[in-house]
C-alpha positions as a Python dict, from the first residue, in 0.01 Angstrom:
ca = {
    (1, 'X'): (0, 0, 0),
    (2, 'X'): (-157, 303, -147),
    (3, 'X'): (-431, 413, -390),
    (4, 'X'): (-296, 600, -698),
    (5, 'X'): (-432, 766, -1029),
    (6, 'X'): (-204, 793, -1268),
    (7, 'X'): (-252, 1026, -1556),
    (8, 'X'): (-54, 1000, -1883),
    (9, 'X'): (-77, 1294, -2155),
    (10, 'X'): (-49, 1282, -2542),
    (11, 'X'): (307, 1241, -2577),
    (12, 'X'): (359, 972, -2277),
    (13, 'X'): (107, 719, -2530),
    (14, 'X'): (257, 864, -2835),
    (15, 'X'): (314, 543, -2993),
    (16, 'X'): (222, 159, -2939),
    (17, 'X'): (589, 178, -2780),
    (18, 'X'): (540, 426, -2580),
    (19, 'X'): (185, 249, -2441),
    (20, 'X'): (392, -35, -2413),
    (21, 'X'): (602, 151, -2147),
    (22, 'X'): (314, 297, -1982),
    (23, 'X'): (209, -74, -1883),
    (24, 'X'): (577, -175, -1803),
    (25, 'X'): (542, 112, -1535),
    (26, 'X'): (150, 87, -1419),
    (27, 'X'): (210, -314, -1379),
    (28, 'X'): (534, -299, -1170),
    (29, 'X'): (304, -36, -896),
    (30, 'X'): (69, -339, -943),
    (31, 'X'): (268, -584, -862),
    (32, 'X'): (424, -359, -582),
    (33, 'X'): (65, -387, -434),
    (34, 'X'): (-83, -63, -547),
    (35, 'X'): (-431, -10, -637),
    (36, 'X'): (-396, 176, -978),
    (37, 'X'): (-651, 424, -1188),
    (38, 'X'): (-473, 540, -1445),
    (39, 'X'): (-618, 798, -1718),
    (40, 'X'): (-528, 888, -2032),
    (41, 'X'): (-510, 1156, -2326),
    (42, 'X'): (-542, 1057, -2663),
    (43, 'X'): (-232, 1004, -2884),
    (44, 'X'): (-14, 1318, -2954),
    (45, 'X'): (-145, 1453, -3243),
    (46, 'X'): (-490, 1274, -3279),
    (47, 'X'): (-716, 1493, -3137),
    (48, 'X'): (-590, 1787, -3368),
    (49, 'X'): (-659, 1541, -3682),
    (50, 'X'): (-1006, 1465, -3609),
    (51, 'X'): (-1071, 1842, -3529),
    (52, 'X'): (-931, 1872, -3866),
    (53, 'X'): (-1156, 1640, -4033),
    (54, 'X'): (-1430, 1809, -3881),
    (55, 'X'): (-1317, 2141, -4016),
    (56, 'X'): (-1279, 1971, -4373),
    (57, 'X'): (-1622, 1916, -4397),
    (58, 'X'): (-1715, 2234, -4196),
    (59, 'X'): (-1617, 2575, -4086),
    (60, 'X'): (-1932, 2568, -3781),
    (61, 'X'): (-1938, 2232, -3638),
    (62, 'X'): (-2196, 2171, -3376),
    (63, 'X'): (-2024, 2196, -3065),
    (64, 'X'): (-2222, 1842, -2937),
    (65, 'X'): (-2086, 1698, -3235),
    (66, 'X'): (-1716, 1762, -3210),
    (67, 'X'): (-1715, 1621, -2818),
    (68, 'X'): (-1872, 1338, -2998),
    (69, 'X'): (-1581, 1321, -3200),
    (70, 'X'): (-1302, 1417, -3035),
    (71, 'X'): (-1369, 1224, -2749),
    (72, 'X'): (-1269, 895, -2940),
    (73, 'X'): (-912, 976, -2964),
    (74, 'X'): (-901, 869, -2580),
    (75, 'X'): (-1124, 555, -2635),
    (76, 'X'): (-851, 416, -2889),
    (77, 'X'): (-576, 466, -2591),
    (78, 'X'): (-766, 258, -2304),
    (79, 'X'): (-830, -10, -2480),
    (80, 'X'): (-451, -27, -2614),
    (81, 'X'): (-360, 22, -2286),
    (82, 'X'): (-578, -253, -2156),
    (83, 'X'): (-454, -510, -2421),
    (84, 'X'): (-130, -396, -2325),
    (85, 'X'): (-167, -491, -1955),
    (86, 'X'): (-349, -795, -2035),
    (87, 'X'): (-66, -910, -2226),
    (88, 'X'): (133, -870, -1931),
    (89, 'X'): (-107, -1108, -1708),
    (90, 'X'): (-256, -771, -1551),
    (91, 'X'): (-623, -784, -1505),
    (92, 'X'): (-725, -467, -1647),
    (93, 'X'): (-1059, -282, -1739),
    (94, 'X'): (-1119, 21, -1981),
    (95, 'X'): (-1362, 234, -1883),
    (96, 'X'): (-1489, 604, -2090),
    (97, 'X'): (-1650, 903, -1903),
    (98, 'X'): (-1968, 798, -1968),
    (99, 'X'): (-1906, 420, -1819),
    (100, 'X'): (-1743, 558, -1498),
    (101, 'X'): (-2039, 756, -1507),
    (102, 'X'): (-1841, 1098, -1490),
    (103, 'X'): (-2145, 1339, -1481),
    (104, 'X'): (-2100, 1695, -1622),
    (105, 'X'): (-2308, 2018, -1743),
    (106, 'X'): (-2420, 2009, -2062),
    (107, 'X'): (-2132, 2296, -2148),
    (108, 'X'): (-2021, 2088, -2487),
    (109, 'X'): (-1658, 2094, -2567),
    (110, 'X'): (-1576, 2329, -2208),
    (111, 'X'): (-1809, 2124, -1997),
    (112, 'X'): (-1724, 2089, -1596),
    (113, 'X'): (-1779, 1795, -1394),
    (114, 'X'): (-2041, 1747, -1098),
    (115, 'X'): (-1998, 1442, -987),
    (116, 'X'): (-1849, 1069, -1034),
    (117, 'X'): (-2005, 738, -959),
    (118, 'X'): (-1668, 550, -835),
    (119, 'X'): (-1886, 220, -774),
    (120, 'X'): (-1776, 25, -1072),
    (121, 'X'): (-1438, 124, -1051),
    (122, 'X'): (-1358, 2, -728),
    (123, 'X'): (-1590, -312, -736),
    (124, 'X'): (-1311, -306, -1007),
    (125, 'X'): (-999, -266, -822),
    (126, 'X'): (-1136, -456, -509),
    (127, 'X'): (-1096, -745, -791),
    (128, 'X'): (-725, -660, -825),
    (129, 'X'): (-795, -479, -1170),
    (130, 'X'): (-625, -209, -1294),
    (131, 'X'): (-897, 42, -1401),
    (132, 'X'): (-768, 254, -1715),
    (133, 'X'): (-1050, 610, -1786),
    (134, 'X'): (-1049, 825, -2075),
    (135, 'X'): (-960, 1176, -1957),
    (136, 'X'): (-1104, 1495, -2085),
    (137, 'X'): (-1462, 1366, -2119),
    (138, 'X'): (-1773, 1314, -1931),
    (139, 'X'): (-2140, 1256, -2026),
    (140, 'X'): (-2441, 1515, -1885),
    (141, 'X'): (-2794, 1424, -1761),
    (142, 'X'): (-2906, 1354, -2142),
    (143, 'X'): (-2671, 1097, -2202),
    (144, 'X'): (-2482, 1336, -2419),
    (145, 'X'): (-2076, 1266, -2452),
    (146, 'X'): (-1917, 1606, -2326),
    (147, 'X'): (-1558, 1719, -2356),
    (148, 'X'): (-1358, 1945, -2024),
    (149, 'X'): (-1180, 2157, -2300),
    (150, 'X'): (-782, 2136, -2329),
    (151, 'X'): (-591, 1988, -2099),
    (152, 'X'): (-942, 1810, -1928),
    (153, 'X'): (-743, 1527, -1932),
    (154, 'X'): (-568, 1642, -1639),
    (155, 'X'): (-868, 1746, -1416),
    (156, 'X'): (-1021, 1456, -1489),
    (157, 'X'): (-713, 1257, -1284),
    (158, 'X'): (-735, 1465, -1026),
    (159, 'X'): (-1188, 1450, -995),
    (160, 'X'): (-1125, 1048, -967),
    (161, 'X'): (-862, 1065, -769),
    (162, 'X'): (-1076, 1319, -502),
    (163, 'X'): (-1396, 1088, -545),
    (164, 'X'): (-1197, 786, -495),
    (165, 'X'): (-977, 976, -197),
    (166, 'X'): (-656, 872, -371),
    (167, 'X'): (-370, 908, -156),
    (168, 'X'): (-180, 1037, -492),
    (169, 'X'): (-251, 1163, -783),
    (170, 'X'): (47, 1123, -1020),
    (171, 'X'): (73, 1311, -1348),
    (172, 'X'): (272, 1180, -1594),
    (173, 'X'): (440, 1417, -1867),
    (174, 'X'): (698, 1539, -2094),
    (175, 'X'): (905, 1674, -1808),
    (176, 'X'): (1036, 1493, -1501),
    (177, 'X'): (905, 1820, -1231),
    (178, 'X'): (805, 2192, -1176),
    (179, 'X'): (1173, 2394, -1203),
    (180, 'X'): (1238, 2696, -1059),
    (181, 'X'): (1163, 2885, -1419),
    (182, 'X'): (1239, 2728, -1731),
    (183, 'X'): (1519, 2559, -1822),
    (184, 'X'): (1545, 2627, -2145),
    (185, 'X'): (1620, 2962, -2068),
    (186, 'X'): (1858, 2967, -1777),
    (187, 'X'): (2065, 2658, -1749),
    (188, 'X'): (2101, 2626, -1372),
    (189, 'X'): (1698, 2606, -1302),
    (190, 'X'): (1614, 2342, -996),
    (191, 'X'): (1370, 2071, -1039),
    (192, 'X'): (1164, 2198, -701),
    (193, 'X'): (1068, 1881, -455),
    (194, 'X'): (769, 2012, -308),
    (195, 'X'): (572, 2332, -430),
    (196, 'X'): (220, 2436, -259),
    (197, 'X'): (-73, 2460, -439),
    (198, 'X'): (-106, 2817, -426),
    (199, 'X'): (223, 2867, -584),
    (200, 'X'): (167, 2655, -848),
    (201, 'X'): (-176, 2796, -932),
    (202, 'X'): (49, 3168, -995),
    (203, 'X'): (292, 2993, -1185),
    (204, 'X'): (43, 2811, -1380),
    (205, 'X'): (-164, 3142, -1471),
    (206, 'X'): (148, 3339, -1539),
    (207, 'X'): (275, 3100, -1833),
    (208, 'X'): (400, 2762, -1701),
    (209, 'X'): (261, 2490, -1899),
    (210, 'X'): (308, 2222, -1669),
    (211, 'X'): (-37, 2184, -1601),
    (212, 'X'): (-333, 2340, -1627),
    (213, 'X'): (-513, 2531, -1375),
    (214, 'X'): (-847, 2425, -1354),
    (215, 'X'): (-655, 2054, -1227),
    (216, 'X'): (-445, 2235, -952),
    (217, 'X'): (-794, 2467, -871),
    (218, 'X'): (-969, 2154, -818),
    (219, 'X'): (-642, 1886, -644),
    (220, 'X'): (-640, 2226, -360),
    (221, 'X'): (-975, 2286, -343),
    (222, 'X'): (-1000, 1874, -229),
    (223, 'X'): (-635, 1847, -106),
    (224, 'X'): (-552, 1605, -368),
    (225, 'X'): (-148, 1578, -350),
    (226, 'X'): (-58, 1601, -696),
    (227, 'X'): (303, 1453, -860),
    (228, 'X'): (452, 1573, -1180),
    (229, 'X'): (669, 1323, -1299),
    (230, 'X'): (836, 1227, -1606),
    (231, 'X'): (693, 933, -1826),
    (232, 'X'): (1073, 893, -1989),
    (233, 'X'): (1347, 860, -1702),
    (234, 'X'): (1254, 760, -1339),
    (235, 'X'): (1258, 1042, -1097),
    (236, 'X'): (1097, 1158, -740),
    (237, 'X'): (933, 1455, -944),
    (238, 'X'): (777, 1747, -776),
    (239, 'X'): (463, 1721, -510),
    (240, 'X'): (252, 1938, -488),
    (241, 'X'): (88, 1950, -162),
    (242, 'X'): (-89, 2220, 129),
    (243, 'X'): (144, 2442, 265),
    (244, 'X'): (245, 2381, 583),
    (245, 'X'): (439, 2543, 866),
    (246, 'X'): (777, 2424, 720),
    (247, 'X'): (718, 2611, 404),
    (248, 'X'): (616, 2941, 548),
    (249, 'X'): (941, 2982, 709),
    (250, 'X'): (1105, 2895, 364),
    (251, 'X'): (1302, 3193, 227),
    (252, 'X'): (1158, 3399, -47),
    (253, 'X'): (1105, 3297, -398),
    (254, 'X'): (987, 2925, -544),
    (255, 'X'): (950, 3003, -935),
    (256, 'X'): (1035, 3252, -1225),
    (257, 'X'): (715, 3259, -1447),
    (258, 'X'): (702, 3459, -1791),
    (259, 'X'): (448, 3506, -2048),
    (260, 'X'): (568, 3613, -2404),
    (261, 'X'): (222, 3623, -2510),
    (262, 'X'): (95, 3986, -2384),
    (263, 'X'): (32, 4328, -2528),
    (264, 'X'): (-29, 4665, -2356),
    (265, 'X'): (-294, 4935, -2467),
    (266, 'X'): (-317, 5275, -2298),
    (267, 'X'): (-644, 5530, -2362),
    (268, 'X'): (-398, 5848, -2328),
    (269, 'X'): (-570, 6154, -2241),
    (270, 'X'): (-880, 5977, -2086),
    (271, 'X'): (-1139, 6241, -1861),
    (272, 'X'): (-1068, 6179, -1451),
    (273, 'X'): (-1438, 6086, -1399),
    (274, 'X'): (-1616, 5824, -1166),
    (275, 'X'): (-1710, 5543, -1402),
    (276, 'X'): (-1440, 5597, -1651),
    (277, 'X'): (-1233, 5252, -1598),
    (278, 'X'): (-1616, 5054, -1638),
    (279, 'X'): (-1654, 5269, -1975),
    (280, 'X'): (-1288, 5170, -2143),
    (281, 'X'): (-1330, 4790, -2004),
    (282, 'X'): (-1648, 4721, -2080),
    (283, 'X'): (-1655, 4707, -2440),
    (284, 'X'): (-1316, 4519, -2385),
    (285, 'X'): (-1526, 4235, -2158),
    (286, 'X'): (-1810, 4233, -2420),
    (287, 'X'): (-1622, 4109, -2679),
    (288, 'X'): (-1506, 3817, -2441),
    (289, 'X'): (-1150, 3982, -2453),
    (290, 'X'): (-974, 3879, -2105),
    (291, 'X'): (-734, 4150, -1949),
    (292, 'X'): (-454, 4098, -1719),
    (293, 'X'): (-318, 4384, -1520),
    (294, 'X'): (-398, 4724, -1519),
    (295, 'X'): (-279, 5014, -1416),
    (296, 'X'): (-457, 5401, -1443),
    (297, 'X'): (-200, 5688, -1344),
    (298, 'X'): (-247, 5964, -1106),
    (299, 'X'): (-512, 6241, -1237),
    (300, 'X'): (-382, 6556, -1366),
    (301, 'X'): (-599, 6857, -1539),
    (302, 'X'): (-851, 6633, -1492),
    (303, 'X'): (-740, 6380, -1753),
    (304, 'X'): (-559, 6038, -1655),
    (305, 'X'): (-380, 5792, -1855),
    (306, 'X'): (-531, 5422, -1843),
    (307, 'X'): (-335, 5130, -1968),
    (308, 'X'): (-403, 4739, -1894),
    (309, 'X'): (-249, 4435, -2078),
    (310, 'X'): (-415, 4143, -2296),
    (311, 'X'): (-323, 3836, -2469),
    (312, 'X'): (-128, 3904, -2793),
    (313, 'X'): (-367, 3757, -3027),
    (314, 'X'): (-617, 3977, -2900),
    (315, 'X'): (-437, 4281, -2938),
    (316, 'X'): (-580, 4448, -3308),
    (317, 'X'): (-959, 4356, -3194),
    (318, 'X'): (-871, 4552, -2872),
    (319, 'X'): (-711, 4836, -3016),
    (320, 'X'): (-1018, 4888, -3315),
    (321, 'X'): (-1208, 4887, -2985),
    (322, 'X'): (-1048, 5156, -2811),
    (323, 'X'): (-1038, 5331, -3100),
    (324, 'X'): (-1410, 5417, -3054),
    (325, 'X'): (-1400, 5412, -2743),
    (326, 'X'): (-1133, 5718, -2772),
    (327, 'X'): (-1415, 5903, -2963),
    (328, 'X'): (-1689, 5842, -2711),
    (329, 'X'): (-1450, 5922, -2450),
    (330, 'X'): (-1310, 6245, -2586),
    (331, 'X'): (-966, 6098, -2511),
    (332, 'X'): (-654, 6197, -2656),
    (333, 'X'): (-495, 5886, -2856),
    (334, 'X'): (-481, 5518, -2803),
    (335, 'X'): (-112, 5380, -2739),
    (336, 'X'): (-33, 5033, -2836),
    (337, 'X'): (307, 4759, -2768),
    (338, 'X'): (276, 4383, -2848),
    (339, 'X'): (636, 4369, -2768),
    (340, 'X'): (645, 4321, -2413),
    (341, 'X'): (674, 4003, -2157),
    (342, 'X'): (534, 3937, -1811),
    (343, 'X'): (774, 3852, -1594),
    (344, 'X'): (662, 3727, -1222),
    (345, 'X'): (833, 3587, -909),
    (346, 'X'): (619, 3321, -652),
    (347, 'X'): (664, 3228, -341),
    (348, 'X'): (468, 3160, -58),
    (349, 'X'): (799, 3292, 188),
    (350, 'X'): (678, 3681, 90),
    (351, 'X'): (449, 3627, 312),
    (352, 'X'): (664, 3673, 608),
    (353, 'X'): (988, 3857, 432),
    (354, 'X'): (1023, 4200, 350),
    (355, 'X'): (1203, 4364, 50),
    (356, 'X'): (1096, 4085, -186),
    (357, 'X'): (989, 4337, -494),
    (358, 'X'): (1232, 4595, -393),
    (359, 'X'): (1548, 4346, -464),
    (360, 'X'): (1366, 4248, -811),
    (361, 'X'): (1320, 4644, -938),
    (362, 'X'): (1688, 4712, -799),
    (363, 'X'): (1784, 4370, -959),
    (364, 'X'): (1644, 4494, -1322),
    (365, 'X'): (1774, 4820, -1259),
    (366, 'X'): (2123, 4705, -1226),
    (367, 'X'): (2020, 4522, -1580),
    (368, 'X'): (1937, 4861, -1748),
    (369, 'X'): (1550, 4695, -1752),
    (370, 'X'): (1317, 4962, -1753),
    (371, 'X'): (960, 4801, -1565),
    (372, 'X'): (675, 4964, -1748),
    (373, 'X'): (382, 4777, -1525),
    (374, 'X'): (395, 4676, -1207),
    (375, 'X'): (124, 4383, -1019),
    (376, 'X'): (177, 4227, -674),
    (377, 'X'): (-48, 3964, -429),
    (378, 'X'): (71, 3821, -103),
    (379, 'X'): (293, 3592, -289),
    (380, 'X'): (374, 3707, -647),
    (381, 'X'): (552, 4018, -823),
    (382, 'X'): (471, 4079, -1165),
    (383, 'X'): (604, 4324, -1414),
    (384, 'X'): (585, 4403, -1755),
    (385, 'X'): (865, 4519, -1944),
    (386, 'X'): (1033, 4494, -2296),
    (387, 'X'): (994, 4122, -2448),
    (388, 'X'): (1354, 4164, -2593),
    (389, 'X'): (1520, 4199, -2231),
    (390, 'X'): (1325, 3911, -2147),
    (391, 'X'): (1527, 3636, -2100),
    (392, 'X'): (1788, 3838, -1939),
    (393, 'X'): (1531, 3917, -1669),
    (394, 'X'): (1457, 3592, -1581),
    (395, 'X'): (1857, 3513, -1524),
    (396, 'X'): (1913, 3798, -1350),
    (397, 'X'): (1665, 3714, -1113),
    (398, 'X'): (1729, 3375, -1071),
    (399, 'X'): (2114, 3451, -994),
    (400, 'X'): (2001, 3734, -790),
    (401, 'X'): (1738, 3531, -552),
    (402, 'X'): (2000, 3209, -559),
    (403, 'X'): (1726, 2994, -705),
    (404, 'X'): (1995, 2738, -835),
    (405, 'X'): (2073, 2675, -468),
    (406, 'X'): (1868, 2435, -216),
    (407, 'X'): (1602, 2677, 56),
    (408, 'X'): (1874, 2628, 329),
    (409, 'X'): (2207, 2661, 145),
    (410, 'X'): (2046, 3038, 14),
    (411, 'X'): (2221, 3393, 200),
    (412, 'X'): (1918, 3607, 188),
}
């Protein structure tokens, strides 16, 4: 019998129905003779009303007194869930951050946990309860509620289930597993079995939503195996798990990641000078504007061209910035496209396989794809090209690496 933590997001306790479910499911692991922890997000929907309650009464609420706010959409789904259970004949405890205690900074509404006092919880389980946490909060040293930001819900899971050395950590969600890319956009994706931690980290930074990264940061950092699994339709879901000597030898390419939401500047014209990359991204950094890749061509009559990407919503505050930068700079013009898309393969198998990224340019090539950036690491291959060819990218490359196919059934 095994120890698990359970999370369930917004949508999996959308409804008293859908809590209803949730304790069909966490009472028959019970009953198998599981120990269960199971965390939850507030109702779908919830914690957008109270922030905008808080925004009809203010423009500049204090950011202490929005956690202590928004943090009560999660207190109205443990104790529903507890009811529920009870009804059932499950013993069953609710528990917030600040009960468990779940100790954090005192970084309100981004705040990052230190440490967890698992003593009441498993005096609680020892007592065959099921314990049931609000996710996404935490209290610091002044008693103060905090919040972990969007998608705390999440990391939270996956700090108990490290304190409490879980042998699972199960996240429940809208989808029943990681796919090889998303299946909304090529039909034959392939819900993955296993994935490794550091693949899933790439994916999850280059656009999949699945989950969020500071939860897989912290499930590898304390080798926390982590299951995605659907809360609607019973599945084996995807682990994700250490890699091992099993998947090094795998061939090639796990995911297809892309990210509609990037723009690309270039400083045309700028002066070939030591120092001139920490002048145009400095100003850039300063206004707590992130950028992605970058890319600063060969010198030649000692002027380069130096272009990097950043989110789309950032894109006019970036450009007005460059624009004065220009000036200071003596450069020539500033060049700007919010119509491009990221496009990335993963896989851990690069590591020991050659002619990965040369089969993905010839692959777009044969597309008529022109690649206008290029980014790599061990085990990713970015590239930035037009948003409209887009979604022909990502199916070309998914036919073209066999990613609808099992590992061992693949010819490459």
């Amino acid at each position: 019998m095994a120890l698990i933590v359970q999370k369930y997001g917004g949508t999996s306790v959308g409804t008293v129905e859908r809590i209803e479910a949730v304790a069909d499911r966490v009472a028959r692991f019970r009953k198998e003779g599981h120990d269960v922890v199971v965390v939850v997000s507030a109702m779908s929907g919830e914690t957008n009303r109270l922030i905008g309650l808080a925004h009809a009464i203010t423009d500049n609420p204090t950011p202490r007194e929005m956690d202590v706010l928004v943090s009560t959409g999660e207190q109205v789904t443990i104790a529903l869930l507890a009811m529920a259970l009870h009804k059932r004949g499950m013993g069953a405890r609710s528990y917030t951050g600040g009960q468990v205690k779940i100790l954090t900074d005192s970084a309100h509404t981004k705040a990052r946990i230190q440490h967890i006092d698992d003593r009441n919880m498993r005096a609680d389980l020892e007592q065959g309860n099921v314990v049931i946490v609000a996710g996404f909060q935490g209290v610091d040293e002044q008693g103060n509620i905090t919040t972990l930001g969007r998608g705390g819900s999440d990391t939270t899971a996956v700090a108990l289930a490290a304190a409490l050395k879980a042998d699972e950590c199960q996240i429940y969600t809208d989808v029943d597993g990681v796919y090889t890319t998303d299946p909304r956009v090529v039909d034959s994706a392939r819900r993955l079995e296993k994935i490794t931690f550091e693949e899933m980290l790439e994916m999850a930074s280059l656009g999949s939503k699945v989950l969020q990264i500071r939860s897989v940061e912290f499930a590898g950092k304390y080798n926390v195996p982590l299951r995605v699994l659907s809360s609607f339709e019973e599945g084996p879901g995807t682990l994700i798990t250490l890699e091992d000597d099993e998947t090094m030898e795998q061939p090639l390419v796990s995911g297809i990641a892309f990210n509609r939401d990037e723009a690309k500047l270039t400083l045309a014209g700028v002066p070939d000078v030591p120092g001139v990359a920490s002048r145009i991204l400095k100003p850039v950094s300063d206004a707590n504007i992130e950028v992605d890749m970058i890319v600063q061509n060969v010198g030649k009559d000692n002027h380069t061209d130096f272009t990097f990407t950043v989110h789309r919503n950032d894109f006019k505050r970036t450009l007005e910035i460059l624009e004065k930068t220009r000036e200071e700079l003596g450069a020539r013009e500033v060049i700007g496209d919010d119509k491009i898309a990221k496009v990335s393969i993963v896989g851990v198998g690069m590591r020991s396989h050659a002619g990965v990224a040369s089969k993905m340019f010839e692959k777009l090539s044969e597309e008529g794809i022109n690649i206008q950036m290029i980014s790599t690491s061990e085990i990713k291959v970015s590239v930035v090209i037009a948003e409209k060819y887009l979604e022909l990218a990502v199916r070309a490359l998914h036919s073209a690496f066999e990613m609808d196919k099992e590992p061992s059934e693949r010819s490459y």
